[in-house]
N, C-alpha and C positions, 0 to 999 in steps of 0.2 A: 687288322684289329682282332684280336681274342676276343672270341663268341663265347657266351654262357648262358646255359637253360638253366633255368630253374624249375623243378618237374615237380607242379602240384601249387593250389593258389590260395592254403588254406593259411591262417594268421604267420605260420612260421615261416614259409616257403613266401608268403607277400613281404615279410621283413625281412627275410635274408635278401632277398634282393635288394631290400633299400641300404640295406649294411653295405652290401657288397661294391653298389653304385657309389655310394657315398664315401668309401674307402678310396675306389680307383673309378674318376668317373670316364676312362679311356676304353671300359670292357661294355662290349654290346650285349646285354644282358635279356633276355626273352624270360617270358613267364608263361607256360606251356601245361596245361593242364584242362582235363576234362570237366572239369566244375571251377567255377567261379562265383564272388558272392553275389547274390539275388536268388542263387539253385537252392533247392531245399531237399537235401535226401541224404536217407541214414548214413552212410557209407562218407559223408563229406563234412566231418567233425565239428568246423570252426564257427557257422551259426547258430548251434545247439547250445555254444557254452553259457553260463552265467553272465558277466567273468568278474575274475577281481583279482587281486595281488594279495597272496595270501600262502607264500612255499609253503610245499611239502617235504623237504629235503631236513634230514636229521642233520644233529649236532654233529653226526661224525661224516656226513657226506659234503667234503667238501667241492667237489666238483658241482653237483648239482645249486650249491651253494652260487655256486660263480655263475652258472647261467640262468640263476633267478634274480639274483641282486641289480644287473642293472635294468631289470623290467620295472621296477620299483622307480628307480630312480628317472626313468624317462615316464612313466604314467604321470609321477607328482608331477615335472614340469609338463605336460601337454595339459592337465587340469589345469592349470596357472594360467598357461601360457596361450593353448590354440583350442579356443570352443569347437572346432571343428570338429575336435578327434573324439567327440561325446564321451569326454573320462573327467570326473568328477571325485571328487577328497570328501569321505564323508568317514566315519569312528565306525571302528572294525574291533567288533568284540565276541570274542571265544567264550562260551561257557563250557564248562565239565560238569558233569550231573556226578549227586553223591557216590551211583553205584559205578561210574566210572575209575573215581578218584578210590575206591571202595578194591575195587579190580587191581588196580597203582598203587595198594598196600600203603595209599596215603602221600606216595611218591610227587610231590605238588612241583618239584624237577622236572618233571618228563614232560609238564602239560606247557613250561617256559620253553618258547621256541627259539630258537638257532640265531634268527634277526630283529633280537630286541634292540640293540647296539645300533643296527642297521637301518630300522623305520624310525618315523616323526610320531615324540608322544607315546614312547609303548609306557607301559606300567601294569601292575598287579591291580588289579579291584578288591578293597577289603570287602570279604566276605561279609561286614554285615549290613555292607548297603547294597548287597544282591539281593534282588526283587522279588527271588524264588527259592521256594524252601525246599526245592530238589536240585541245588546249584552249589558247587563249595565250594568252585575257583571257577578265577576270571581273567583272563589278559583284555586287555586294548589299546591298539596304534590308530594313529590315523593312516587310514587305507585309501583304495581308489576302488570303484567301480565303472566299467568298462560298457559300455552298450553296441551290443557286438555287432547289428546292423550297419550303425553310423561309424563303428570304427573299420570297419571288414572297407568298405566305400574309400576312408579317408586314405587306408593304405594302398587302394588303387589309384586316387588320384594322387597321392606321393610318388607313386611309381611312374605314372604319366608324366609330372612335373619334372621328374630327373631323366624323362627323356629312355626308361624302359620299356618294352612292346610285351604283348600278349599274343596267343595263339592259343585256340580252343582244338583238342586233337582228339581223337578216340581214344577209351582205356587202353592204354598197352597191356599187353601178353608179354612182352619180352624186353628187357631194356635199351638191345641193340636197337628195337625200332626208334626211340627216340632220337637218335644219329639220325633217321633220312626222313622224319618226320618233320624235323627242324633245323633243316639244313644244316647239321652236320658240324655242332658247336664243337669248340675245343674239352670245355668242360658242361659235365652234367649237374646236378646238385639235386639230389634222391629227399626231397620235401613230401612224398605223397603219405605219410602218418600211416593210417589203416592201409593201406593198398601196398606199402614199401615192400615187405618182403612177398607177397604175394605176385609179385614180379617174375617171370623167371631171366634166374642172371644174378636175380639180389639174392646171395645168401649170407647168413646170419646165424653165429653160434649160439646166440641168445636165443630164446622167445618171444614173439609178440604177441599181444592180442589183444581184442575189443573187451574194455567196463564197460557194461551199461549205465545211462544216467536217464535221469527221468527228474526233467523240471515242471513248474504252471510259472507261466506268462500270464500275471494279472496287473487289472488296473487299482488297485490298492496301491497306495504310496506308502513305505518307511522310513524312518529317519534316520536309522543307519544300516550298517551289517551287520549279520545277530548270526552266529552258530551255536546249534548247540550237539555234542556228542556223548555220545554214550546211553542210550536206552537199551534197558536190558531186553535180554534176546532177540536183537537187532542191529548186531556188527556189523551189515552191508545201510545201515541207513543213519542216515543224520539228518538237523532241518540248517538249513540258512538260505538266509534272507536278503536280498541284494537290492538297493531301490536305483533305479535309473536314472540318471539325469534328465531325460524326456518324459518323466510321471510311469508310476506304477513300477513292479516290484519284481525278479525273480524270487521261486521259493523253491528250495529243494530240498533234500535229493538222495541219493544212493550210490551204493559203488558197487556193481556185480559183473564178474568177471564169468566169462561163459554166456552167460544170459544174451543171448543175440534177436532177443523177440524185440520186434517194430510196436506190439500193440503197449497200450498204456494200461499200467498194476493198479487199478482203480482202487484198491485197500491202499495202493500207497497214496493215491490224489488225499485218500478221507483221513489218513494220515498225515499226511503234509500239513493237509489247511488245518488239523487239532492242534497240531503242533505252532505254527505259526500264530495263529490265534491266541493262544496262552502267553508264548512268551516274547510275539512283539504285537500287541493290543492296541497298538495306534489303527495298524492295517484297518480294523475294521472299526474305527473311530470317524466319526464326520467331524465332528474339534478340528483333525489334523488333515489338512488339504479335500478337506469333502470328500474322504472315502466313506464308501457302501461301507453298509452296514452287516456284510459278509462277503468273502471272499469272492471277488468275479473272474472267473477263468478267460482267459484270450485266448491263450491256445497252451496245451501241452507238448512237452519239446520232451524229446527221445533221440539220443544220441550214441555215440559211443569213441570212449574215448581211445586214443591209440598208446597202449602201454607196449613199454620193452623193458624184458629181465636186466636190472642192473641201469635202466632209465637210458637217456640218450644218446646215438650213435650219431659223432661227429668226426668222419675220418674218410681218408680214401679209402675205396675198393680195394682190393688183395688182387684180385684177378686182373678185372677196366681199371687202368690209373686215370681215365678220363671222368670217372664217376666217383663226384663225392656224397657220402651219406649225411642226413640233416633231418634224423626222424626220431621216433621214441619218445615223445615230449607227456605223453598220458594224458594228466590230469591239469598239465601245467603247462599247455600251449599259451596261453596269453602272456602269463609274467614267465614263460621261461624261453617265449620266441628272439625278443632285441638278443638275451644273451649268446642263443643258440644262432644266431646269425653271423655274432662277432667272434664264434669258434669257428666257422665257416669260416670267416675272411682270413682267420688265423691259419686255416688250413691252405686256402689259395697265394697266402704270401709266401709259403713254403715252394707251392708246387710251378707257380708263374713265373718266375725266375729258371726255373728247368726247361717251361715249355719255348721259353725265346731264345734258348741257346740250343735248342733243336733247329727253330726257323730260320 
């Protein structure tokens, strides 16, 4: 039987393996990693996120394109179909603020994304039923929100159910250890996000490296998803709003690259809640699910995301042909894991037909 690690147990590396299984369910497939979910620490990406389905992949990236599209489409049907996976269909709308659109020389092009064609329900908002008079374009689809505790769970019990194992190992230093670590699979599959190239063994002509994010987990409920971009002298921040299907709300957040501090930017917390407050006003509405009457914090979430120059590496090693890479995901591990799994499998139907005319 053809053995296969999958090395790391964060959203991507939990679904590639169920891609992988669910392709060819003859391969003994391990899931091998030093954090698993219940762990909570900066360095282990996939509990921190939001999440929601929402690419960041431009008009002209069409790769990226490809392994976000079918995250979209397996979120809708799990909201439909299995309460389990705690993802829920709720109106996902973009705002651009005037000095944004201002910056865009008015470009109302550029703020239309890639997958109008693609989601349920997209359309333009006439400007003049927008709520706010610092707002001058608006998209919205119906989207999904994600609740990443219950979904982090449900993809381990998926893995269980197809009959995949687990082993909890030490950080590696080097990639060879994973060979006698776990006994000595045929193939590896290089899922560890932040930790990938910090491996020695993994290199990479690109760059990596950690965005900081900085969310509040509160019990406020809203009734949809609300971004808004572009406040002036503030490129690394934005606000959106995410309501969970289990009550109460992520709000975020920021994008800073470099910034590797664990503590929390308390000028951003009193910034977040200003912002949330204004322009989705229900949060602190009792009318709407008896929320308080101000923002109540549960906890603040400090993460960081694992970017790669040029987005993600899904290919064999150059050097180990027994090591496939399956990281880079950044900002876009949730809707761009299903995708990124099924370029993986695309990689192993190439390579498995080699390895058995070896044996």
């Amino acid at each position: 039987m053809v053995k296969v690690v999958v090395l790391g147990a964060g959203v991507v590396g939990l679904t590639t393996a169920i891609e992988i299984k669910k392709w060819n369910p003859n391969l003994e497939i391990t899931i091998a990693a030093h954090h698993f979910p219940g762990d909570l620490d900066p360095s282990y990406t996939s509990p921190w996120a939001g999440a929601n389905w929402q690419s960041f992949a431009t008009g002209q990236d069409s790769q990226q394109q490809e392994i976000d599209k079918p995250g979209y489409e397996k979120f809708v049907r799990l909201a439909k179909n299995d309460p389990r996976a705690g993802v829920w269909i709720v109106d996902d709308t973009s705002y651009h603020t005037k000095y944004e659109v201002a910056e865009a020389k008015g470009n109302f092009q550029s703020f239309i994304p890639w997958y109008k064609d693609t989601v349920q329900g997209f359309k333009i908002l006439d400007e003049e039923k927008i709520p706010f008079d610092d707002i001058s374009f608006g998209t919205t689809f119906k989207g999904v929100v994600i609740t990443v505790p219950i979904y982090l769970s449900y993809l381990i019990q998926q893995n269980k159910e197809l009959g995949n194992k687990f082993k909890k190992i030490p950080l590696i230093k080097n990639i060879k250890e994973v060979k006698s670590l776990t006994n000595n699979p045929d193939y590896v599959i290089n899922a560890t996000g932040l930790g990938a190239t910090k491996i020695q063994g993994v290199e990479d002509k690109k760059i990596n490296f950690p965005v900081k994010g900085q969310t509040l987990l509160v019990k406020n409920s809203a009734k949809s998803t609300i971004s808004v971009s572009g406040f002036p002298g503030m490129p690394d921040e934005m606000l959106y709003v995410m309501p969970r299907r289990d009550g109460g709300s992520i709000i975020g957040g920021c994008f800073r690259p470099g910034d590797e501090s664990t503590t929390e930017d308390k000028e951003l917390t009193s910034r977040l809640i200003r912002r949330a407050t204004k322009y989705v006003p229900e949060l602190v509405s009792p009318k709407f699910k008896n929320n308080p009457t101000k923002i109540e914090i549960e906890r603040v979430n400090i993460g960081f995301r694992p970017f790669r120059e040029d987005g993600p590496r899904i290919e064999v090693d150059p050097k180990y042909k027994w090591l496939i890479h399956d990281y880079g995901a950044g900002a876009g591990g949730y809707q761009g894991s299903v995708g990124m799994g099924r370029k993986v499998v695309e990689v192993l139907k190439k390579e498995l037909p080699q390895l058995k005319s070896k044996i």
